[in-house]
N, C-alpha and C positions, 0 to 999 in steps of 0.2 A: 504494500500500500504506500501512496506517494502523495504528499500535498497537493494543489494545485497552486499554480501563480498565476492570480486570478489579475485578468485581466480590467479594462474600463466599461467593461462587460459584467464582469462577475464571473465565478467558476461557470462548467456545465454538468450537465446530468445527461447521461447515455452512454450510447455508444460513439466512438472515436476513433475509427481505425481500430490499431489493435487494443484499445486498449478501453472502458468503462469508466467513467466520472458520476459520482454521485455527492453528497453531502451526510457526513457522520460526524456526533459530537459537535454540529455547530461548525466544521470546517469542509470546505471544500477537497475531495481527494480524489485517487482513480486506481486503479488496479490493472493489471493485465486481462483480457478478456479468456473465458476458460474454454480451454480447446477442444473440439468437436470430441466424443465418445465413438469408434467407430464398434456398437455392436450391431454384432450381423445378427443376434437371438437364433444361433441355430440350436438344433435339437441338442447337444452336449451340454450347451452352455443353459440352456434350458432345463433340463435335466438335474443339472448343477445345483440352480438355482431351488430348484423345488425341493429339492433334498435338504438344502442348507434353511430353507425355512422349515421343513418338517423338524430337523433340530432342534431351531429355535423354539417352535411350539409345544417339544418334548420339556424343552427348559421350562418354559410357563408353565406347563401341567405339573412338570414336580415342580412346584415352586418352592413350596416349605423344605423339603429333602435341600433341594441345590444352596437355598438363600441361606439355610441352617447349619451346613458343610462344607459352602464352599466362601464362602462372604470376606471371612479374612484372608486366606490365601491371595485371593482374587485382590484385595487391595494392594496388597503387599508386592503386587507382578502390574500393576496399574490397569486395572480389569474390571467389570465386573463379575457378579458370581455365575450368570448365563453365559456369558463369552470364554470363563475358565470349564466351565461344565464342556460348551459343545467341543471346544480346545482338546481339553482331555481326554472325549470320546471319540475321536476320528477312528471308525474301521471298528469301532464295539456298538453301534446302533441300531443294526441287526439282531444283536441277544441282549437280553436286557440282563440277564445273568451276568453280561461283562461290564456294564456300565458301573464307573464311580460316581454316588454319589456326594461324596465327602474326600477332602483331601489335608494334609498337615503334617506335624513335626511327631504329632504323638503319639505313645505306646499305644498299640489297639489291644483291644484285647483278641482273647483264643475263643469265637462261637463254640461251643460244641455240639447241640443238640436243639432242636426245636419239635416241638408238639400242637399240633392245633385239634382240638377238641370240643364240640359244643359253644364253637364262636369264639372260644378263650386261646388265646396264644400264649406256650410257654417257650421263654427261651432262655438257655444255662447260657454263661461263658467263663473260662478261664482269664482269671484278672489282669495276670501279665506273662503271658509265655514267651515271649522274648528277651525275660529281663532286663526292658533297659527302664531308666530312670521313669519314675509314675507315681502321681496322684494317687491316694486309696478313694479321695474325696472327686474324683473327674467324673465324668458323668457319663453313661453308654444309656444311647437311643436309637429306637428302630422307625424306620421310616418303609411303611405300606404305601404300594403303589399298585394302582387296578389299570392292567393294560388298556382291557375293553373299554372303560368308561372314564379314566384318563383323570381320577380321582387319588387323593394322594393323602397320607395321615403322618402324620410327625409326635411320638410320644414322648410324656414328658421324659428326662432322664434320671436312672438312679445310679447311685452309687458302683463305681469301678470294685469295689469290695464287697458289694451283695452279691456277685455273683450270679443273679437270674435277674429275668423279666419278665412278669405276668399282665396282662390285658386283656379284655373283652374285646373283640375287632369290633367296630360297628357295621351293623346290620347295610348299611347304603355302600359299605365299602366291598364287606364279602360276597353279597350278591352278586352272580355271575360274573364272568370274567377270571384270568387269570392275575391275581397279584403276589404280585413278588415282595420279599420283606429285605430291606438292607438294614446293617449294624455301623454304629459308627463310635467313638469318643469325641467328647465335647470337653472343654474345662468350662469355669466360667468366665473366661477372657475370651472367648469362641474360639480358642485354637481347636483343630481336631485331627486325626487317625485319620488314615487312608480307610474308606469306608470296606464294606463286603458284603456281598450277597448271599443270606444264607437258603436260599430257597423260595420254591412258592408253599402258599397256604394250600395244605391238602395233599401235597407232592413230596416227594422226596428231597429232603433237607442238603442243598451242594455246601455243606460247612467244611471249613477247610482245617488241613491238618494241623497241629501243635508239631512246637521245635524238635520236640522227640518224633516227630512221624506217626504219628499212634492219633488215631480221631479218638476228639475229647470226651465219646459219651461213656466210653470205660472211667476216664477220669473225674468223673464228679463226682468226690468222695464225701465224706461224713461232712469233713472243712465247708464246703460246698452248701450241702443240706443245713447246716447249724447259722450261715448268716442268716437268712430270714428274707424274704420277700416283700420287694418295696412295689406296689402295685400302681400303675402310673394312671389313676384316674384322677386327679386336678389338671382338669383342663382349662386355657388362658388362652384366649384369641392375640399374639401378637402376629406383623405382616413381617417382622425383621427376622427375628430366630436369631440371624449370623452373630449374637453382643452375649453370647453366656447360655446363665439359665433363666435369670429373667425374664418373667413375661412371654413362656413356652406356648408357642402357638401349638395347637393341638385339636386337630379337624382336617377337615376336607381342603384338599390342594382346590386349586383355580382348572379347571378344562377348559382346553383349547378350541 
C-alpha cells in the first residue's frame, strides 16, 4: 500500500492502470491491482475442492471433541483448532478409527477395556503406562461421535487416578448409527494427550496395547477396582472446552 500525492484535484478512487486508489483512515492510497486467478474448475480441482470442505464440515460436526483437544496446540502453531484437526488428518478421513481427535505434550493414558451395556458405557484405563512424568489430578474424557447423524458428546473429565469411566450415552446419541468413542487427557490449563480410539458402541473395542505388549483387560487388578468410580453426569453447556475443566461442555456437537 502506497500514499497518494494528491494532486489540485485531490487523490482518486478506482482503477488506474495497474494499479487501485481508494481512501482509508482519512488518506488517500493505492495498491497494486490483484492479478487474474487463472482456474480452469476442472474435475481434479473440483474434486479437490469438495473433499477439502467435507473436512471442514467433519471439523464442525465434532466440534466439542476438536475445540476440547485441539484449541491449545492449535494456538501455539498459529492455527486454529479446525485447520490443526483437518492438518493432522490428511489420508485418515476415510476411517474414522484413524482420526485424532486430541493432540499434546501429555502422558495419555493405557485404554484397556470398554463395555457398553443397557445404554451405560464403561471404560477402565491404565493411568500411566509409559511412565513418563503425570498428573494423578489430569483429567481423561471420552468424546462420542455418531457417524450417521453427525452428532457429537464430550464428557465431563475424571481423574487420571480413578482409573474408569462410567456414563449413561444419551438416548438421541445411540440411536442408530455407528458411533465411535475416542479417549483423551486434558489438564486444567487445556494441555492434552495424543487422543485414541477405543472402538464403536456395541462393536469390538480397537484398544491399544500397554508398554508391556499385553492388552490391558488382564491388567485391571484389585488397585484398579478399589479407586472408585467418578461418574460424569454434571453437565455445563460451554462452546470453548479448549481452557481446562471449567465450564465442561457436555451435549450434542453442532451437525453439519
Amino acid at each position: 500500500m502506497a500514499h497518494q500525492i494528491e494532486g489540485f484535484m485531490g487523490g482518486f478512487q478506482g482503477k488506474l492502470g495497474p494499479v487501485v486508489g481508494y481512501r482509508w483512515n482519512g488518506k488517500w492510497v493505492m495498491r497494486s491491482r490483484p492479478r487474474r486467478v487463472n482456474n480452469p474448475q476442472t474435475e481434479a480441482q473440483q474434486a479437490h475442492r469438495e473433499e477439502f470442505r467435507e473436512q471442514v464440515r467433519l471439523a464442525a460436526a465434532m466440534r466439542q471433541g476438536v475445540v476440547a483437544g485441539m484449541t491449545l496446540a492449535a494456538r501455539q502453531v498459529g492455527m486454529t483448532a479446525y485447520n490443526l484437526f483437518v492438518s493432522l488428518n490428511q489420508g485418515s478421513f476415510d476411517d474414522f478409527g484413524q482420526l485424532r481427535i486430541a493432540t499434546g505434550p501429555l502422558a495419555p493414558v493405557g485404554f484397556t477395556s470398554m463395555s457398553f451395556e443397557d445404554n451405560r458405557l464403561e471404560v477402565s484405563f491404565e493411568k500411566n503406562p509409559r511412565h513418563m512424568r503425570a498428573d494423578r489430578y489430569d483429567g481423561v474424557r471420552l468424546y462420542l461421535y455418531n457417524t450417521d447423524t453427525r452428532k457429537g458428546f464430550l464428557t465431563a473429565p475424571v481423574y487420571r487416578m480413578d482409573g474408569r469411566i462410567g456414563l449413561v450415552v444419551p438416548q438421541w446419541l445411540s440411536d442408530g448409527g455407528t458411533v465411535y468413542v475416542y479417549g483423551f487427557v486434558q489438564d486444567g490449563e487445556g494441555r492434552c494427550s495424543e487422543s485414541a480410539c477405543l472402538g464403536v458402541l456395541g462393536g469390538s473395542a480397537a484398544l491399544a496395547e500397554d508398554h508391556d505388549g499385553h492388552s490391558g483387560e488382564d491388567k485391571h487388578d484389585a488397585e484398579e477396582e478399589a479407586t472408585g468410580e467418578r461418574l460424569a453426569e454434571d453437565q455445563h453447556a460451554d462452546n470453548d472446552g479448549g481452557g481446562g475443566f471449567e465450564g465442561t461442555e457436555y451435549g450434542s456437537g453442532g451437525g453439519a
